[in-house]
PATORZA-820449 format. One line per 5 residues: number of its first residue (from 1); for each residue x, y, z of N, C-alpha, C. Coordinates in nm, 4 decimals. Atoms other than C-alpha are relative to their C-alpha. Layout:
<recs>
NUM	X,Y,Z,X,Y,Z,X,Y,Z  ...
</recs>
This chain:
<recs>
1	-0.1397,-0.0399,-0.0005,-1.9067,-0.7989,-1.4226,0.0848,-0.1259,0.0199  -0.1418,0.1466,-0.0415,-1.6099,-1.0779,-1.4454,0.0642,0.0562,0.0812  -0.1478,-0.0539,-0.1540,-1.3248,-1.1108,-1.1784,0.1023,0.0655,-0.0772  -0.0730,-0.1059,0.0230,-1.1136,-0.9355,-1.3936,0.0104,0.1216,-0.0033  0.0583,-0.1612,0.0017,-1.3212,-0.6181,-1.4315,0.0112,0.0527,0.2168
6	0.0117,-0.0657,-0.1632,-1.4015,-0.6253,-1.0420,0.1681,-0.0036,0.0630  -0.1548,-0.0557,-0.0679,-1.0270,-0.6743,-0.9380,0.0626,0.1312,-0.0589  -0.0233,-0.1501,0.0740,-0.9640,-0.3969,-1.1940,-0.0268,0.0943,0.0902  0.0731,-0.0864,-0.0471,-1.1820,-0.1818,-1.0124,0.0401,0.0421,0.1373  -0.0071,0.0350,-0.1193,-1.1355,-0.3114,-0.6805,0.1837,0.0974,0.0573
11	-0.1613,-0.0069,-0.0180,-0.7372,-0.2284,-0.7075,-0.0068,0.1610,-0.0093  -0.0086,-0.1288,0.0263,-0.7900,0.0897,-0.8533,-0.0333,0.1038,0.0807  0.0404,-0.0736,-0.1450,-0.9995,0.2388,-0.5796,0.0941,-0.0794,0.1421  -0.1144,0.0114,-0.1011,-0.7556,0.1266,-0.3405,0.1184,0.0558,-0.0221  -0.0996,-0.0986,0.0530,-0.4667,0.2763,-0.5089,-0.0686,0.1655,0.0355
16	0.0350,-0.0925,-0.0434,-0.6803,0.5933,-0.4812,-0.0601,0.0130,0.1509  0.0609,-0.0296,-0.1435,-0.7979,0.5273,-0.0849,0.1621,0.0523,0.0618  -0.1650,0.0059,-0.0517,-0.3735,0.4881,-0.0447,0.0557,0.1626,-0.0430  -0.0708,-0.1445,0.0589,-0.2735,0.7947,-0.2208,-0.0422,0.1201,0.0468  0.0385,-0.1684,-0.1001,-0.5476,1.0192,-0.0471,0.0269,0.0012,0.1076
21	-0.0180,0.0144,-0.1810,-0.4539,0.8921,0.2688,0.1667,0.0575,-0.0128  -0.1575,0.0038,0.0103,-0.0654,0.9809,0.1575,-0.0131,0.2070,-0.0278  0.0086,-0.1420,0.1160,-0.1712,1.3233,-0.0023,0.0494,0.1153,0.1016  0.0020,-0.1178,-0.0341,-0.1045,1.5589,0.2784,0.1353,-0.0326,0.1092  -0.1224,0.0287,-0.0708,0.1955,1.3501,0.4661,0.1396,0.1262,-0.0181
26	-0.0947,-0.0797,-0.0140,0.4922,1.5569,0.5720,0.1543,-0.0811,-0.0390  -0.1303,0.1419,-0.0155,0.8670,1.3981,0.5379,0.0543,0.0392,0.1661  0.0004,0.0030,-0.1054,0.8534,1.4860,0.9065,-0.0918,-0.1774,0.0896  0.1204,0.1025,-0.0044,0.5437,1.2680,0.9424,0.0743,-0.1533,-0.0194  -0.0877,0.1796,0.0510,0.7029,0.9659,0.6997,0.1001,-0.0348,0.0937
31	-0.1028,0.0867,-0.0848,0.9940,0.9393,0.9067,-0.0011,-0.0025,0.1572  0.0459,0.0264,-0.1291,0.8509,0.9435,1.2660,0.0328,-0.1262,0.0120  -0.0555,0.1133,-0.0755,0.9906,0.6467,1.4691,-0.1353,-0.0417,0.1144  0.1074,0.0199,-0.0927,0.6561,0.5378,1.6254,0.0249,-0.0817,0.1367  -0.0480,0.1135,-0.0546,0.6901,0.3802,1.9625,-0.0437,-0.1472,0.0217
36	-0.0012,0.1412,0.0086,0.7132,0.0186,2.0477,0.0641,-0.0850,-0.1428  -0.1094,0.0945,0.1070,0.7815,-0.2344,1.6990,-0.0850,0.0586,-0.1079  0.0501,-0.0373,0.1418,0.5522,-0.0269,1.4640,0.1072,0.0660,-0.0636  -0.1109,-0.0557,0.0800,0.7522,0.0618,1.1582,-0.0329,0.1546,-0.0637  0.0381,-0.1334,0.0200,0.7601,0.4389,1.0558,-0.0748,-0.0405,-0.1282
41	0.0874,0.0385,0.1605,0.5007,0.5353,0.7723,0.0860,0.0276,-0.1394  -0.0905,0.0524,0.1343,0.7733,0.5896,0.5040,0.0496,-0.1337,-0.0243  -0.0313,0.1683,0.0633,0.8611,0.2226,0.5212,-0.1119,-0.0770,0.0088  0.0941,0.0632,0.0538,0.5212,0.1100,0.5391,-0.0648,0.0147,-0.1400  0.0219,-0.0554,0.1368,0.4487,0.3344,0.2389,0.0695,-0.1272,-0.1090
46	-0.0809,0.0317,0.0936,0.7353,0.2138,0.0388,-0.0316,-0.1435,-0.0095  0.0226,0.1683,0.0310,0.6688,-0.1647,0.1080,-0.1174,-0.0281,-0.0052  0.1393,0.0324,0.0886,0.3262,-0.1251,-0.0033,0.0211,0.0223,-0.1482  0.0250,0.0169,0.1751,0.3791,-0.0201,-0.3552,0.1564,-0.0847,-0.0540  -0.1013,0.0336,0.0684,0.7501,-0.1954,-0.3763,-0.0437,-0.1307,0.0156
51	0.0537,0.1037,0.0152,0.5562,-0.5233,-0.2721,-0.0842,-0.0181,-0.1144  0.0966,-0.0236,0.1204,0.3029,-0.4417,-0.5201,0.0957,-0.0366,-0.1558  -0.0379,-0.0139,0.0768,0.5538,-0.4037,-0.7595,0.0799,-0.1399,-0.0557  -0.0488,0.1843,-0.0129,0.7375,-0.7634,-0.7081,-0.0255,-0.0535,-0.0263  0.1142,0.1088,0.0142,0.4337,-0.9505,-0.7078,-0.0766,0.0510,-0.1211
56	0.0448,0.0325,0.0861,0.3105,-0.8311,-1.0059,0.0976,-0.0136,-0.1702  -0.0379,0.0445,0.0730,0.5870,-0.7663,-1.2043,0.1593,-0.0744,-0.0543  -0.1009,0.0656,-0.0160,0.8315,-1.0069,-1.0770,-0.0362,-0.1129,-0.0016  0.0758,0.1392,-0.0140,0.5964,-1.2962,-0.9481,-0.0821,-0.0379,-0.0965  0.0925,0.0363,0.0190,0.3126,-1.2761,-1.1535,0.0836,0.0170,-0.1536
61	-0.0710,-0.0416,0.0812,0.4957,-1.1256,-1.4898,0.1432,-0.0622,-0.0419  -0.1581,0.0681,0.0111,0.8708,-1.3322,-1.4402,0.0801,0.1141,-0.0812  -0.1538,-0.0661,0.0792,1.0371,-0.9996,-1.5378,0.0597,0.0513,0.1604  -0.1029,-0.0795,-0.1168,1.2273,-0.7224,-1.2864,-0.0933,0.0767,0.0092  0.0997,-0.1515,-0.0393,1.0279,-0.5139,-1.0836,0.0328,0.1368,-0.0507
66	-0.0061,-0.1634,0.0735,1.0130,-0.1487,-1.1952,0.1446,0.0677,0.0760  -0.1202,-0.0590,-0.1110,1.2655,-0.0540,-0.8773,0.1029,-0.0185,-0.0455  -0.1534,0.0326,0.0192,1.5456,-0.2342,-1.0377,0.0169,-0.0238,-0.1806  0.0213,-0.0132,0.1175,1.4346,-0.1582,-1.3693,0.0194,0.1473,-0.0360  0.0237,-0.1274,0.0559,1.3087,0.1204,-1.5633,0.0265,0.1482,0.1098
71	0.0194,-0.0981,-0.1173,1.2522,0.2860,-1.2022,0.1000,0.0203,0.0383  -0.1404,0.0560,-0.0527,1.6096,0.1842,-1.0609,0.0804,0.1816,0.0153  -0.0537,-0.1285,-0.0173,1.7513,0.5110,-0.9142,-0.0834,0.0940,0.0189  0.0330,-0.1208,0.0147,1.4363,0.7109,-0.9576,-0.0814,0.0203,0.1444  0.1144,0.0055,-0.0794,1.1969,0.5856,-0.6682,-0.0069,0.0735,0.1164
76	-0.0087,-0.0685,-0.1548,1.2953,0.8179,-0.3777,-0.0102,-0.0578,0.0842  -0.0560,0.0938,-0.1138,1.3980,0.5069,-0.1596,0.1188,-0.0085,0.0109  -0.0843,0.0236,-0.0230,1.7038,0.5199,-0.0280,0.0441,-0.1642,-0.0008  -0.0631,0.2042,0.0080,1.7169,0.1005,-0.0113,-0.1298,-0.0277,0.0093  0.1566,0.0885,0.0478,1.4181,-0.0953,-0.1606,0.0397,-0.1207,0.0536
81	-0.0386,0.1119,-0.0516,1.3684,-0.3799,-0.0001,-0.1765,-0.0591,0.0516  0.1999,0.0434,-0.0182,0.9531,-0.5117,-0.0487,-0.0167,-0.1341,0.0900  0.0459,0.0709,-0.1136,0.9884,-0.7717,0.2557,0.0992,0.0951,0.0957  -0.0298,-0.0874,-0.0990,1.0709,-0.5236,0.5358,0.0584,-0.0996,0.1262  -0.0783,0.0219,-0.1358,1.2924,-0.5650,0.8545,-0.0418,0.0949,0.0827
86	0.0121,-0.1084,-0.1154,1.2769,-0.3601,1.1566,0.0846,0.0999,-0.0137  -0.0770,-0.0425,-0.0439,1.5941,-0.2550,1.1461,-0.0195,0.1145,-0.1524  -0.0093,-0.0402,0.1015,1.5583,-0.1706,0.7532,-0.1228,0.1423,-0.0122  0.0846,-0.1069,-0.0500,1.2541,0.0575,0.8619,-0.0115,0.1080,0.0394  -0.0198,-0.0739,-0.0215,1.3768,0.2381,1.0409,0.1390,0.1139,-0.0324
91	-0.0965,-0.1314,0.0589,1.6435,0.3943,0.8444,0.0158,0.0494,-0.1052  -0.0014,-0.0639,0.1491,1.5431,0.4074,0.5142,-0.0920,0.1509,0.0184  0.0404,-0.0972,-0.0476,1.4650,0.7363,0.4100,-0.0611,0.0477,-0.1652  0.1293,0.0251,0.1374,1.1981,0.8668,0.1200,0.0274,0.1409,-0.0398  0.0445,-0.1240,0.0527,1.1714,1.1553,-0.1024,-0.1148,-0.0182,-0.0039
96	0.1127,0.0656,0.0628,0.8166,1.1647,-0.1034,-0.0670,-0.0016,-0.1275  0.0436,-0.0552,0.1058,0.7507,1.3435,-0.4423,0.0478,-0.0972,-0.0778  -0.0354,0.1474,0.1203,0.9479,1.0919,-0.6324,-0.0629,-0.0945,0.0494  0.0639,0.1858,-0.0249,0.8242,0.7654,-0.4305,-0.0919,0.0581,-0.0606  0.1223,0.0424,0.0437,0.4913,0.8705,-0.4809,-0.0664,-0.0038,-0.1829
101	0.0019,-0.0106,0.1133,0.5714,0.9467,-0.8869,0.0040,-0.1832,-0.0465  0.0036,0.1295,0.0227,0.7000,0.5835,-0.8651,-0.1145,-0.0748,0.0503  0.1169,0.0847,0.0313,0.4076,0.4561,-0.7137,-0.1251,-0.0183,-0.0874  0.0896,-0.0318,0.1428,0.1972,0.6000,-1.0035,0.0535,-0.0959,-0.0904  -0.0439,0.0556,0.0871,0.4232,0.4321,-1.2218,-0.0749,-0.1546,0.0248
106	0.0441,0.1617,-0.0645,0.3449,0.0733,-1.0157,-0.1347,-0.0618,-0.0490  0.1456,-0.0140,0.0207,-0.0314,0.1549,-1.0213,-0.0204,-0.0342,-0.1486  0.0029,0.0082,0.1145,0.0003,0.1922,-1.3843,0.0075,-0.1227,-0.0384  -0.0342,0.0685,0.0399,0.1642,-0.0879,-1.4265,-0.0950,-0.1426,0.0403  0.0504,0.0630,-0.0906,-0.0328,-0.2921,-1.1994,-0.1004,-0.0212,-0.0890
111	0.1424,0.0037,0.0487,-0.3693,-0.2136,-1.4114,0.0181,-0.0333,-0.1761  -0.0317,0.0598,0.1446,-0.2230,-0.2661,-1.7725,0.0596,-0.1470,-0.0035  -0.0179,0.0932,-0.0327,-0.1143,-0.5925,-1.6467,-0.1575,-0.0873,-0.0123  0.1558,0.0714,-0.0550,-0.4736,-0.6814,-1.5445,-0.1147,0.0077,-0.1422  0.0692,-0.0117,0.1561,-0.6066,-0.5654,-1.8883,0.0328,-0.0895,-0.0811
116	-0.0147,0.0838,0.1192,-0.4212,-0.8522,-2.0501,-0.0383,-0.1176,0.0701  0.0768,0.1194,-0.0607,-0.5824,-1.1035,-1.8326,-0.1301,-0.0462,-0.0119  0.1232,0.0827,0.0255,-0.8787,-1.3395,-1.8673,-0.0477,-0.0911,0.1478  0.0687,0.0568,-0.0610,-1.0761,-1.5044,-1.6304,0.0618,-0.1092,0.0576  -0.0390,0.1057,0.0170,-0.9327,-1.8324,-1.6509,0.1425,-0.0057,0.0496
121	-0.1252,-0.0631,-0.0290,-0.5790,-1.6523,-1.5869,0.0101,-0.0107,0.1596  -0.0292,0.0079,-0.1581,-0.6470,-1.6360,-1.2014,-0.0282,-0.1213,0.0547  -0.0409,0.1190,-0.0534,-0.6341,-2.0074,-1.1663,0.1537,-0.0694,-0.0449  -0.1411,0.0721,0.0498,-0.2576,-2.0606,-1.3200,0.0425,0.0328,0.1519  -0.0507,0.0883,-0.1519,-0.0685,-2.2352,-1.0185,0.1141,0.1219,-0.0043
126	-0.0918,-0.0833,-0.0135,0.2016,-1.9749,-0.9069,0.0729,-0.1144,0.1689  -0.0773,0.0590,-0.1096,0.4882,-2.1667,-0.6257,-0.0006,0.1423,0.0248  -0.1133,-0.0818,-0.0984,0.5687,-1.9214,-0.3323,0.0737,-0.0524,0.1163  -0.0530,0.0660,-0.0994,0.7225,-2.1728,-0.1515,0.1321,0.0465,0.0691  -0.1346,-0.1008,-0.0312,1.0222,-1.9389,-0.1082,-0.0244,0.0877,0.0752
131	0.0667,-0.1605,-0.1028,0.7843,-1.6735,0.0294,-0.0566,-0.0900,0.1170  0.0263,0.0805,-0.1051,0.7096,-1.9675,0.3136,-0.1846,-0.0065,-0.0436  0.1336,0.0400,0.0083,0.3604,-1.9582,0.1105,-0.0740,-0.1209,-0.0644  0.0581,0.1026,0.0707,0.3341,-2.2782,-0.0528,-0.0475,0.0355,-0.1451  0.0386,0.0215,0.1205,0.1767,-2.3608,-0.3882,-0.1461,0.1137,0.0027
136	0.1228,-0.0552,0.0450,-0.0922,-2.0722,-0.5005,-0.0842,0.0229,-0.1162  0.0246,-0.0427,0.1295,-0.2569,-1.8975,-0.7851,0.0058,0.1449,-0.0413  0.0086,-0.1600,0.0529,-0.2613,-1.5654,-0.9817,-0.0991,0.0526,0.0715  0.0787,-0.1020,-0.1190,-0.5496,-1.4942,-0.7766,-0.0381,0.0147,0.0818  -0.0425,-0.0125,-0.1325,-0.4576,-1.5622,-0.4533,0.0806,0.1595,-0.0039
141	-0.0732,-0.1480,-0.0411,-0.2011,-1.2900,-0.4876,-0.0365,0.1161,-0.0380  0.0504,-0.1632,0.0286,-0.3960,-1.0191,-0.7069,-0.0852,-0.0110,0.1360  0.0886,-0.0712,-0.1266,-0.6701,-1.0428,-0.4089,0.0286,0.0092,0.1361  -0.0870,-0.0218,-0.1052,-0.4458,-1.0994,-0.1322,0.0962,0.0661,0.0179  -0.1568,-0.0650,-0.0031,-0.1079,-0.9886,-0.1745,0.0215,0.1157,-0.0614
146	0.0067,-0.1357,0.0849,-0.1943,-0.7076,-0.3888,-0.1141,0.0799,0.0752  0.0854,-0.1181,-0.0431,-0.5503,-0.5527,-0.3158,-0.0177,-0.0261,0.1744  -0.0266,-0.0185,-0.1181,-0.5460,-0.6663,0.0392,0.1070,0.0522,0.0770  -0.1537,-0.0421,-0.0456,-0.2059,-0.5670,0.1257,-0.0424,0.1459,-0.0197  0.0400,-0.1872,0.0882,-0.2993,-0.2002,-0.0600,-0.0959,0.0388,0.1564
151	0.0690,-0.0510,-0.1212,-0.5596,-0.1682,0.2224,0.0102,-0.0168,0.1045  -0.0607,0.0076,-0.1355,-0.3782,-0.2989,0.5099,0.0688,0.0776,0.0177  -0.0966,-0.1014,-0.0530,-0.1124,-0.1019,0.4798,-0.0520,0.1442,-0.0333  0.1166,-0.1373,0.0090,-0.3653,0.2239,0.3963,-0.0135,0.0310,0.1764  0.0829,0.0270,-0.0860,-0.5064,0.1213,0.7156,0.1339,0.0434,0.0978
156	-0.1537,-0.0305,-0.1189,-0.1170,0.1263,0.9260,0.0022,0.1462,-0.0257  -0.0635,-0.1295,0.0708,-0.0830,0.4511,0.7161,-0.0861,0.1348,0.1076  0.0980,-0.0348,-0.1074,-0.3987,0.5941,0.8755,0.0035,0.0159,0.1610  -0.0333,0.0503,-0.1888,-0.3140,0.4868,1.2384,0.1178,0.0572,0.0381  -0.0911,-0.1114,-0.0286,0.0340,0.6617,1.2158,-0.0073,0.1120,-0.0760
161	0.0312,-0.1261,-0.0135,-0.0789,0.9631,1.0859,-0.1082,0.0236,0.1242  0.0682,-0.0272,-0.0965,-0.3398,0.9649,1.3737,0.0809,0.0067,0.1522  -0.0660,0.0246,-0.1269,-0.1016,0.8772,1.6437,0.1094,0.1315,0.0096  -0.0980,-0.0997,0.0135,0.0916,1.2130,1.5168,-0.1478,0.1173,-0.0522  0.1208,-0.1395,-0.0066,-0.2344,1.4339,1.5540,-0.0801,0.0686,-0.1446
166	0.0781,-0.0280,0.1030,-0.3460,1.4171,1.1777,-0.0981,-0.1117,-0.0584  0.1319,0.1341,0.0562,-0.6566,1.2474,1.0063,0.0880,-0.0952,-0.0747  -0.0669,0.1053,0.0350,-0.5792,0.9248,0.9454,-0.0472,0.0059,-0.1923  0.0220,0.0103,0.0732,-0.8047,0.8336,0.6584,-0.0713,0.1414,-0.0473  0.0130,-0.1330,0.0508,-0.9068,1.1249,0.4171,-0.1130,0.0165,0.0162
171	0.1428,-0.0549,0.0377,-1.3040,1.0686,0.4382,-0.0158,-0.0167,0.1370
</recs>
């Protein structure tokens, strides 16, 4: 298998660990104010697939993410905003049926992206010296910033649905 097939893969079953872990959320649930500095799970949600959406088809792609694109109005975020604040956390507020239509869209987009890539593709130099990350590559951020991020924030998603008396992860 090449690294394109396995990040393929890799992404895809993470998109599906995220979505079953999302599948039975309430908009009670999403907008819980957890205590201390954790951010509720509707803004961890949302800045998992609106990061997703940045970095692949803002950073990696040089167009406009889907949010302020094609998506622009539809995503059931009250204020997109894929590097999160505290303050911004806690007051945005989610439809979840649309976000999670838009994160299908993301997903989509995410994996027809990866279909026009080659091998050789995840060593072009990408600057995030803006994102305080220095000089990287295309596949620093598909396996970091994309499929790791996908399962970190799965993982927050998990931990505040548990801390509100429902299974975190679905298996």
């Amino acid at each position: 298998m090449d690294a394109i097939a396995l990040l393929r893969e890799q992404i895809k079953q993470a998109h599906g660990f995220l979505e079953a872990t999302m599948d039975d959320v309430t908009p009670e649930q999403a907008h819980w104010a957890p205590p201390g500095k954790a951010n509720p799970l509707a803004a961890t949600y949302v800045h998992a697939v609106a990061s997703e959406d940045a970095a692949i088809n803002m950073i990696l792609k040089g167009g406009a993410p889907l949010f302020a694109s094609s998506w622009a109005e539809r995503t059931g975020v009250s204020e997109i905003q894929p590097l999160s604040t505290a303050e911004w956390a806690r007051r945005v507020q989610v439809d979840l049926p649309a976000l999670r239509r838009y994160a299908q869209a993301v997903h989509e987009a995410t994996d027809a992206y990866l279909a026009t890539l080659s091998d050789a593709d995840l060593e072009r130099p990408i600057d995030l010296t803006s994102f305080g990350l220095g000089q990287t590559t295309a596949g620093y951020i598909l396996s970091r910033l994309v499929l790791g991020h996908i399962d970190n924030m799965c993982g927050e998603i998990s931990c505040l649905k548990g801390l509100q008396g429902s299974r975190g992860y679905p298996m």
